[in-house]
C-alpha positions in Angstrom: -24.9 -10.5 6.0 -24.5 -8.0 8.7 -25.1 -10.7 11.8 -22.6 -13.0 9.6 -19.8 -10.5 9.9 -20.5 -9.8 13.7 -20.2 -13.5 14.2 -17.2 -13.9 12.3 -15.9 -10.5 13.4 -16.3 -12.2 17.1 -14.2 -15.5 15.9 -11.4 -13.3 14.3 -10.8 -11.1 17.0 -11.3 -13.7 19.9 -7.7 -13.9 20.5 -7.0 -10.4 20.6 -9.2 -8.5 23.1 -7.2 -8.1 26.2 -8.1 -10.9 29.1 -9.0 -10.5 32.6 -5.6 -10.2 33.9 -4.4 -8.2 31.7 -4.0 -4.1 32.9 -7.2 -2.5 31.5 -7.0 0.1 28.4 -7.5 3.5 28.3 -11.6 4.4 28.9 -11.8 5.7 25.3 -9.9 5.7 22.1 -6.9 8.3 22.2 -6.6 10.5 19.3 -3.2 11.8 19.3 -3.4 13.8 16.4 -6.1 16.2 17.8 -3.4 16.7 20.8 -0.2 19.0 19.7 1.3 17.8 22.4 0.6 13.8 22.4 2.9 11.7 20.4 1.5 9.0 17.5 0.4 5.6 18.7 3.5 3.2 18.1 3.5 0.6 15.5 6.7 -1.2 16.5 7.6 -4.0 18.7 9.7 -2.9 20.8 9.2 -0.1 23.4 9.2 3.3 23.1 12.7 5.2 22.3 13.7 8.5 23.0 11.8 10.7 19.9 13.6 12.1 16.9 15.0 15.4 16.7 12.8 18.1 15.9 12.1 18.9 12.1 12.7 22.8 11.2 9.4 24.3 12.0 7.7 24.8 8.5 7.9 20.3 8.6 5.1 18.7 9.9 6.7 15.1 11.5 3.4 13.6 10.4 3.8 14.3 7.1 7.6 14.5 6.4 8.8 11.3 3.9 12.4 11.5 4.4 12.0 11.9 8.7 8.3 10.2 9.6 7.4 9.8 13.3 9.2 7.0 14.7 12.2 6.5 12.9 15.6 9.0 14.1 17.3 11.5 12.2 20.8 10.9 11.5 23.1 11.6 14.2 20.5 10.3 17.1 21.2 6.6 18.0 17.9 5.2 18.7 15.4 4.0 15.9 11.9 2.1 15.8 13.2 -1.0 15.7 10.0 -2.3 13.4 11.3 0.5 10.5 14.8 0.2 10.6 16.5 2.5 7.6 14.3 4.5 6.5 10.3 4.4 6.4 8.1 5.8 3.3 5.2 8.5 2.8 3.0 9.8 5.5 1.3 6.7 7.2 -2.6 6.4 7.5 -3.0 7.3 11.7 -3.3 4.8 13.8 -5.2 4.3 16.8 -5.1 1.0 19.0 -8.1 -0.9 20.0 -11.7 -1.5 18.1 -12.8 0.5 14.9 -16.3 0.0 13.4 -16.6 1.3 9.5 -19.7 1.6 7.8 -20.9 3.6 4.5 -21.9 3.7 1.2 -20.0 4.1 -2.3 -21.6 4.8 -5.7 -19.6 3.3 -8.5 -19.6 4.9 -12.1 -18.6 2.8 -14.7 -17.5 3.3 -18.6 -19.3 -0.1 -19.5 -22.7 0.1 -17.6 -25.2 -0.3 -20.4 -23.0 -4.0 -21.1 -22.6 -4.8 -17.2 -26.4 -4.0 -15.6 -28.5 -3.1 -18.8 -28.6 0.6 -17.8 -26.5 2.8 -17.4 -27.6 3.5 -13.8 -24.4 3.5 -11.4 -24.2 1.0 -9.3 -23.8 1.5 -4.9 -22.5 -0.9 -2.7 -22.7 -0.7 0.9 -19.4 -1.4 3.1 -18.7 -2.5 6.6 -15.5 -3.1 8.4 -14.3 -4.4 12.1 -10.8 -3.5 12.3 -8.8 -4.2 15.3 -5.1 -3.2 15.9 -3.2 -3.5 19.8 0.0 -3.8 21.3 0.7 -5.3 24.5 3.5 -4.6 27.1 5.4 -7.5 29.3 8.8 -6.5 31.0 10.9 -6.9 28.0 8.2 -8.5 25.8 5.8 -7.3 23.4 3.0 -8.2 21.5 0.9 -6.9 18.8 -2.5 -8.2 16.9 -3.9 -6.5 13.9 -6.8 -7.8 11.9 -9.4 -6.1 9.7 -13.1 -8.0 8.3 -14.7 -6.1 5.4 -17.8 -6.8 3.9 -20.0 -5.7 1.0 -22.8 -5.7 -0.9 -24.0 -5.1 -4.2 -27.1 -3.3 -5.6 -27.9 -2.6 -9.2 -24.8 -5.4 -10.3 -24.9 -8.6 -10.7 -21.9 -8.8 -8.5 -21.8 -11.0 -5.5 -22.2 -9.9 -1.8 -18.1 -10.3 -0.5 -16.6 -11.0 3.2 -12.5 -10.6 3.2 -10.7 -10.7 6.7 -6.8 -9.3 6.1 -4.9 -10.8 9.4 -2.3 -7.9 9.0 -0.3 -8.6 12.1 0.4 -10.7 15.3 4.1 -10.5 16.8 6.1 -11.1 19.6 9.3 -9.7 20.4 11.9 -9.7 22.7 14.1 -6.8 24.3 17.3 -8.9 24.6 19.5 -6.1 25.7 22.3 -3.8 23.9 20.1 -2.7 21.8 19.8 -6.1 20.4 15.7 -7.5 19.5 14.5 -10.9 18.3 11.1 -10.7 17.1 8.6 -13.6 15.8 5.8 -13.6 13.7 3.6 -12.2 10.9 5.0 -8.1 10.6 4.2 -5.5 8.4 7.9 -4.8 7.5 8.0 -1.4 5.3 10.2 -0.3 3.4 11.0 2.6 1.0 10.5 6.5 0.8 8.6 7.1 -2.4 5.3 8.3 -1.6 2.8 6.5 -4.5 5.8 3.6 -5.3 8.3 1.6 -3.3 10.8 -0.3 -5.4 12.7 -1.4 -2.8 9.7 -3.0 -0.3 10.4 -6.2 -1.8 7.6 -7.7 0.3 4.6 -5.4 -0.5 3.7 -7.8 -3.3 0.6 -9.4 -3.2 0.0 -8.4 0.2 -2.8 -6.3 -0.6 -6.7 -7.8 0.3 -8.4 -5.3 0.9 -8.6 -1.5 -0.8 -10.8 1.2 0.9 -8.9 3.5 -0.4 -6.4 3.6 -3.3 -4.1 6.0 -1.3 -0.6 4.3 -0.9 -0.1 5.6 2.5 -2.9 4.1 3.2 -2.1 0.8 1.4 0.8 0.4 3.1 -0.4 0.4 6.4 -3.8 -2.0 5.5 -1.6 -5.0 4.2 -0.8 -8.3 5.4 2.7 -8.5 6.8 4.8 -11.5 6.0 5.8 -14.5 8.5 9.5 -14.0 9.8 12.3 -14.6 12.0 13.9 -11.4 12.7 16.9 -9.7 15.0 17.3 -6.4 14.7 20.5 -4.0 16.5 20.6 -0.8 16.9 23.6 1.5 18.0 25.0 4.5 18.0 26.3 3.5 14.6 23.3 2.9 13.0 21.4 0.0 12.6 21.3 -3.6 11.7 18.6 -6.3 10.6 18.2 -9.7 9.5 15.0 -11.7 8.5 14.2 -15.2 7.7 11.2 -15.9 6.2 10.0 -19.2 5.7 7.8 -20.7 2.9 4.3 -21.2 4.0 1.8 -22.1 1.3 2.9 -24.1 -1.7 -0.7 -22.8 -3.2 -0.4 -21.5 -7.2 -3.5 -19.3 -7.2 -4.9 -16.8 -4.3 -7.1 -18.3 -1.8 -10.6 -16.2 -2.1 -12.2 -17.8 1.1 -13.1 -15.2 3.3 -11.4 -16.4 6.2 -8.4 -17.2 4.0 -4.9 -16.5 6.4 -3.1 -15.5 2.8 0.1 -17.1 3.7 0.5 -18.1 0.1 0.2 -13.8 -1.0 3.1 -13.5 1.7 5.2 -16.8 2.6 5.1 -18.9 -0.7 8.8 -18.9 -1.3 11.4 -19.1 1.7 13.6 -15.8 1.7 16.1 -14.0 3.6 16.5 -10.0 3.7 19.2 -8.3 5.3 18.9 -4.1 5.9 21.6 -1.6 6.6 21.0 2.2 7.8 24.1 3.9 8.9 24.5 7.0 10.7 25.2 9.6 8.3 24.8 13.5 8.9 22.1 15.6 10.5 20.1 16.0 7.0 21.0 13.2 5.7 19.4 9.6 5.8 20.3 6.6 4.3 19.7 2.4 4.0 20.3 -0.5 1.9 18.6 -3.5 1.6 19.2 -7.3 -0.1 16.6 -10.1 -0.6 17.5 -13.7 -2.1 13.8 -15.4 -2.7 13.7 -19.5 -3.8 13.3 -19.3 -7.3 13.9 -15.7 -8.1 16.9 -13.9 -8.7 18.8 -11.4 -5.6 17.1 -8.6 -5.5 19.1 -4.9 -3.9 17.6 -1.5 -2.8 18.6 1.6 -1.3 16.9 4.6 0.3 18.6 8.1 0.0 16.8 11.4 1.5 18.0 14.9 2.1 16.9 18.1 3.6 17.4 20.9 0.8 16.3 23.4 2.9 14.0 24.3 5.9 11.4 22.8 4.1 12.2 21.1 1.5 13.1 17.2 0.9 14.4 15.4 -2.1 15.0 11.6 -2.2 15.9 8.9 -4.3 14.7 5.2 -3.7 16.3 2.6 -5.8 16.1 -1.2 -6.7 18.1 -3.9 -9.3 17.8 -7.4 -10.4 18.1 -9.5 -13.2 14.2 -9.8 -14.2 12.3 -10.5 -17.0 10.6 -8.2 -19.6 7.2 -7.4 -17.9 4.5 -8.0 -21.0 1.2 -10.1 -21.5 2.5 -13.5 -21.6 1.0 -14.7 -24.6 2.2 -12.2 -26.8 5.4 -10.5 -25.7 4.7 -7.6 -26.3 1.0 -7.3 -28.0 -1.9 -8.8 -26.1 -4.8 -7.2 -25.2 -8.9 -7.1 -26.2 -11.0 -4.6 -28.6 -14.6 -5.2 -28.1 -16.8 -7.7 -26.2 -16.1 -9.6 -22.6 -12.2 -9.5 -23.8 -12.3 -5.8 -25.1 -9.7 -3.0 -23.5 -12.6 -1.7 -22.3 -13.7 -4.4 -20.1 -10.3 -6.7 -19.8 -8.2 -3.3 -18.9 -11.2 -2.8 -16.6 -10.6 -6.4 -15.1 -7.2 -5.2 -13.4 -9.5 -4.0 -11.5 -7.1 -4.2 -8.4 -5.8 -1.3 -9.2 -8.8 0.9 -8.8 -10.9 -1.1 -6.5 -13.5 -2.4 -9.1 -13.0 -5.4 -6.2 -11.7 -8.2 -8.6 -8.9 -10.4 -7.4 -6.3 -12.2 -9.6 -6.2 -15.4 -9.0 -2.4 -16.5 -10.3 0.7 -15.6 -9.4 3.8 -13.7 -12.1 1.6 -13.5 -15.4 4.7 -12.5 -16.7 6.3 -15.5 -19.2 8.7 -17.5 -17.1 11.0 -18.6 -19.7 11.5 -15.1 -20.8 15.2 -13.7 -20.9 16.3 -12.3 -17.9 18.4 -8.7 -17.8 20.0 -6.7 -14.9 17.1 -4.2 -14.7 16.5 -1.5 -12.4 13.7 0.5 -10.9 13.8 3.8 -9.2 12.1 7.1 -7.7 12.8 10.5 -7.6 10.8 12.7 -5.5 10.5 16.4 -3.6 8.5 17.5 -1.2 7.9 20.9 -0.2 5.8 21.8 2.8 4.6 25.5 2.4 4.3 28.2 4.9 0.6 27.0 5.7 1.7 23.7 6.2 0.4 22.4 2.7 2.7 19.2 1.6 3.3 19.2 -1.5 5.1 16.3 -3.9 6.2 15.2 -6.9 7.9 11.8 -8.4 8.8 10.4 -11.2 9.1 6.9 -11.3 11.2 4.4 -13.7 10.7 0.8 -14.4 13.4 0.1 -16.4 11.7 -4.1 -17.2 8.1 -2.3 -18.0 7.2 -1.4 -21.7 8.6 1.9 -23.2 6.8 4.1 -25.5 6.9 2.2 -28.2 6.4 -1.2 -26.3 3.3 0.3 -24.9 2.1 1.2 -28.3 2.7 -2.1 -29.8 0.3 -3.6 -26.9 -2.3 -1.1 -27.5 -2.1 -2.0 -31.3 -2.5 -5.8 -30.4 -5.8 -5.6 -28.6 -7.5 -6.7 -31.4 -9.1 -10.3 -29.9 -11.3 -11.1 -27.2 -8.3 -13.8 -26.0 -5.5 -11.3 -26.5 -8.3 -9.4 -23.7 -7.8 -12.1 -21.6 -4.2 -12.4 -21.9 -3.6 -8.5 -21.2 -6.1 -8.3 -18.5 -4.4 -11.1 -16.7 -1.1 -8.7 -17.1 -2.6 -6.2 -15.7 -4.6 -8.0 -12.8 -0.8 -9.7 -11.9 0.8 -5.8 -12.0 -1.8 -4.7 -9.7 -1.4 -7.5 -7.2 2.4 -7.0 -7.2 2.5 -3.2 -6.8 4.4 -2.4 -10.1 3.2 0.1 -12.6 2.3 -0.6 -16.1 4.5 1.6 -18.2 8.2 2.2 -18.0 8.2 6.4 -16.9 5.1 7.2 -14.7 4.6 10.6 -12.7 3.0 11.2 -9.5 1.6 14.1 -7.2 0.0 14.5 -3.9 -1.2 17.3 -1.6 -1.9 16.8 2.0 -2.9 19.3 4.6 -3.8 18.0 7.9 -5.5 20.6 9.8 -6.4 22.5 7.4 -7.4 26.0 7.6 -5.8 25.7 10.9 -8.9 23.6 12.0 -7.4 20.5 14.2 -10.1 18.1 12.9 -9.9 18.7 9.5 -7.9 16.7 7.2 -7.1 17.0 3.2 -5.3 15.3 0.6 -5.5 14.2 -3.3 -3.3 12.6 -5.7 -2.9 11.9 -9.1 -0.9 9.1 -11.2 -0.2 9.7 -14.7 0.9 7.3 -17.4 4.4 8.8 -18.9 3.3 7.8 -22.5 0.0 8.0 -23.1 -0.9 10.7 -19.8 -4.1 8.7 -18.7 -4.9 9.5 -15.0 -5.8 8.0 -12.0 -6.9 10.5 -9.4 -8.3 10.4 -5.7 -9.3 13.1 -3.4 -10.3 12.7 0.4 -11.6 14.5 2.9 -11.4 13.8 6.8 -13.2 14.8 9.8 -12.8 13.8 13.0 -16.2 15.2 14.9 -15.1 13.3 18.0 -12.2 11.3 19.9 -14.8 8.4 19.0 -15.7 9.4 15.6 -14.2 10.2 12.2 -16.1 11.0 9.1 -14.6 10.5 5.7 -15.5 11.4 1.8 -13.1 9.4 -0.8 -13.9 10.5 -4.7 -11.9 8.8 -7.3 -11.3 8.3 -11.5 -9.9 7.9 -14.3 -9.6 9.6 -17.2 -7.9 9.0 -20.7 -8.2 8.2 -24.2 -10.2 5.2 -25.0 -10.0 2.5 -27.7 -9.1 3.4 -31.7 -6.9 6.8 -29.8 -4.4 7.6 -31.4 -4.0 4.5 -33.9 -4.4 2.3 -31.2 -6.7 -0.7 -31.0 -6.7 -0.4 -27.1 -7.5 2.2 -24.6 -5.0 4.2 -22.6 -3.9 2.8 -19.6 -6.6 4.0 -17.3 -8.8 5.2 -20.1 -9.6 1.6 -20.5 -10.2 1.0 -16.6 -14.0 -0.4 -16.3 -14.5 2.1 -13.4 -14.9 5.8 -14.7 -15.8 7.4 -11.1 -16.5 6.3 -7.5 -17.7 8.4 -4.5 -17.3 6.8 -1.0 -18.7 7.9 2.4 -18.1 6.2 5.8 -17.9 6.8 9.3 -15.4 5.4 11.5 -16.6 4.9 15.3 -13.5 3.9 17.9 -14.4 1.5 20.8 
């Protein structure tokens, strides 16, 4: 399996390793983090603009939400052209050039005894070639990002599995007065929520691969959608415009490992437009509108604020006329009690959520001749960085089309069938895939703390989603350590916790209660090239 994904690894990132003629890169990966002074590898496409005013000195730029590096404060007229308005939560660091992963994770899970015969965990071994670089050309530039993951199984009957993600592979063009026409698949992000974006109308689907269920990290390790794009920026703001044209006419998600995914990205043609005035010194702002074939418009805006030296509040929005998200069968009570279709094991199948590595394989389990209702979606968040430069954050998200208390309680009550199971694990699988949560009122926290205990190659962070109705948890904690400018070291723990079935007069489990996967522990090393 291993010389299979260096061969393929070579295939995949054939047309990205700079040529001959090209100027040669730097002699070693640079690590911008470790250097106070250096500024973070770009991730647009167009060059470099004059940087952002400083942040009051208890921020962190890395970690801010409502000012992250790359994207102006108000009052300053340039912005990355590739985040126009506003960008999200603290983005995984990048580095350009080769990265080889490699480790082992040790998977815990509620329904051993039915899925091995013992109730011995089950490890899996995990390698990755991920590639991401940018190239300079007078007033062109290009970018290719691809990452190959592989896996295999011991003590599971599961199968040995090879994904490759093409993220990105751009062009675009500096056409002058601040104007830029860019071409080609982009990882286009949008929103400030930290653990939820309701207004990145193209982050559905768009997730292959999960080594980590953080959703900064998520966000960066998705595949970007095809496009047609100008963008203008100003001293007034800025502008954008993107066409996006229908790629794959597929109804289910390719699972080849090669697979380019257009159909997760490009299955419907859409257009999306995004404002982001100028407004005040603390204040940011942008609005967005999609209209997608076959779906209803779609609006979103972005709103941030500096409370204080160091604190940020923010408000991301999004509204549409959408359907009643449920288990299609049912309405609103599907679900499984005992056996393959069970809560336990069907809630476990949405396993996309948690990285159990299951992959839905059709699109909007939601009932297409449902009603449709103006509906909208929203976060609320702060953030507060303390005096030793501790982030800490809290949101509250709102789904306004998800089930409320009592909706979720009539699902619960309904798992009573192996095919109602089936029906609710398919919900949940098509939820996953799509980014959305389950329940109407969900809560979410993080703490990050890069350099901790003022050590510059130390990095921390946890979070933890909660289910507003029933207050089943997700959790994750990470540690990071970067021994060298070649070599980073990382521990990911994770699980769930939460009632499970018969709770509470329930037939089901809690939300994540019911999730097959009750623990993982992952270590991996990360060597740059």
């Amino acid at each position: 399996m291993r010389a299979r994904l260096l061969l393929v690894a070579g295939i995949a990132l054939g047309g990205g390793v700079a040529g001959a003629d090209e100027a040669p890169g730097p002699a070693s990966p640079v690590r911008p983090w470790l250097d106070a002074e250096a500024a973070p590898a770009p991730t647009s496409g167009v060059p470099a603009l004059p940087a952002a005013p400083a942040l009051p000195p208890s921020l962190s730029p890395g970690i801010a939400p409502a000012f992250p590096s790359g994207v102006a404060l108000p009052g300053d007229a340039t912005a990355d052209a590739l985040a126009l308005g506003v960008a999200g939560p603290p983005a995984e660091r990048l580095v350009p050039g080769l990265r080889i992963e490699a480790g082992q994770q040790r998977l815990s899970w509620r329904d051993a005894a039915a899925r091995t015969g013992t109730a011995t965990p089950v490890f899996a071994w995990r390698e990755a070639l991920d590639y991401r670089r940018e190239w300079d050309a007078g007033r062109w530039r290009f970018a290719f990002s691809d990452r190959l993951e592989a896996a295999q199984f011991a003590g599971d009957d599961r199968p040995d599995e090879t994904r490759n993600a093409l993220r990105e592979a751009w062009a675009s063009l500096d056409a002058g007065n601040g104007l830029f026409l860019d071409a080609g698949r982009v990882n286009q992000r949008q929103g400030l929520g930290q653990g939820w974006n309701p207004s990145d109308f193209l982050r559905p689907y768009s997730v292959v691969t999960r080594t980590s269920q953080d959703p900064a990290s998520l966000r960066e390790n998705r595949l970007g959608t095809a496009m047609l794009r100008a963008q203008w920026l100003g001293s007034a703001g800025s502008a954008q415009l993107a066409l996006i044209p229908r790629l794959s006419a597929r109804d289910t998600l390719a699972t080849a490992d090669l697979a380019p995914g257009f159909e997760r990205t490009n299955r419907r043609a859409a257009a999306q437009l995004r404002l982001a005035p100028v407004l005040d010194e603390r204040t940011t702002f942008d609005a967005v509108a999609q209209a997608r074939e076959g779906g209803a418009p779609q609006v979103g805006a972005n709103l941030s604020r500096l409370a204080g030296d160091s604190v940020i509040v923010w408000l991301e929005w999004s509204g549409a006329n959408r359907p009643r998200s449920a288990p299609r069968a049912t309405g609103s009570a599907a679900g499984g009690n005992g056996g393959a279709g069970s809560s336990g094991n069907a809630a476990g199948s949405a396993a996309a959520a948690t990285g159990d590595g299951a992959t839905a394989t059709a699109f909007d389990a939601a009932d297409p001749a449902a009603p449709r209702a103006w509906a909208s979606r929203r976060v609320i968040g702060a953030s507060w960085t303390t005096p030793w430069e501790v982030q800490l954050s809290l949101e509250h998200w709102r789904m306004d089309d998800a089930p409320d208390a009592a909706g979720w309680r009539a699902i619960r009550a309904g798992l009573v069938s192996p095919e109602a199971g089936a029906t609710y694990a398919a919900w949940r699988n098509d939820l996953a895939e799509r980014g959305l949560p389950v329940v109407r009122s969900n809560w979410f926290a993080r703490a990050a703390w890069d350099r901790a205990f003022g050590r510059a190659d130390l990095d921390l962070s946890a979070f933890v989603r909660v289910n507003g109705y029933d207050r089943s948890r997700f959790w994750q904690a990470e540690a990071a350590w970067h021994a060298s400018e070649r070599l980073t070291l990382r521990l990911i723990a994770s699980g769930s916790t939460g009632s499970g079935p018969g709770a509470a007069g329930t037939a089901g489990a809690s939300e994540f209660g019911g999730l097959a996967q009750r623990a993982a522990l992952y270590g991996y090393g990360q060597l740059w090239f």
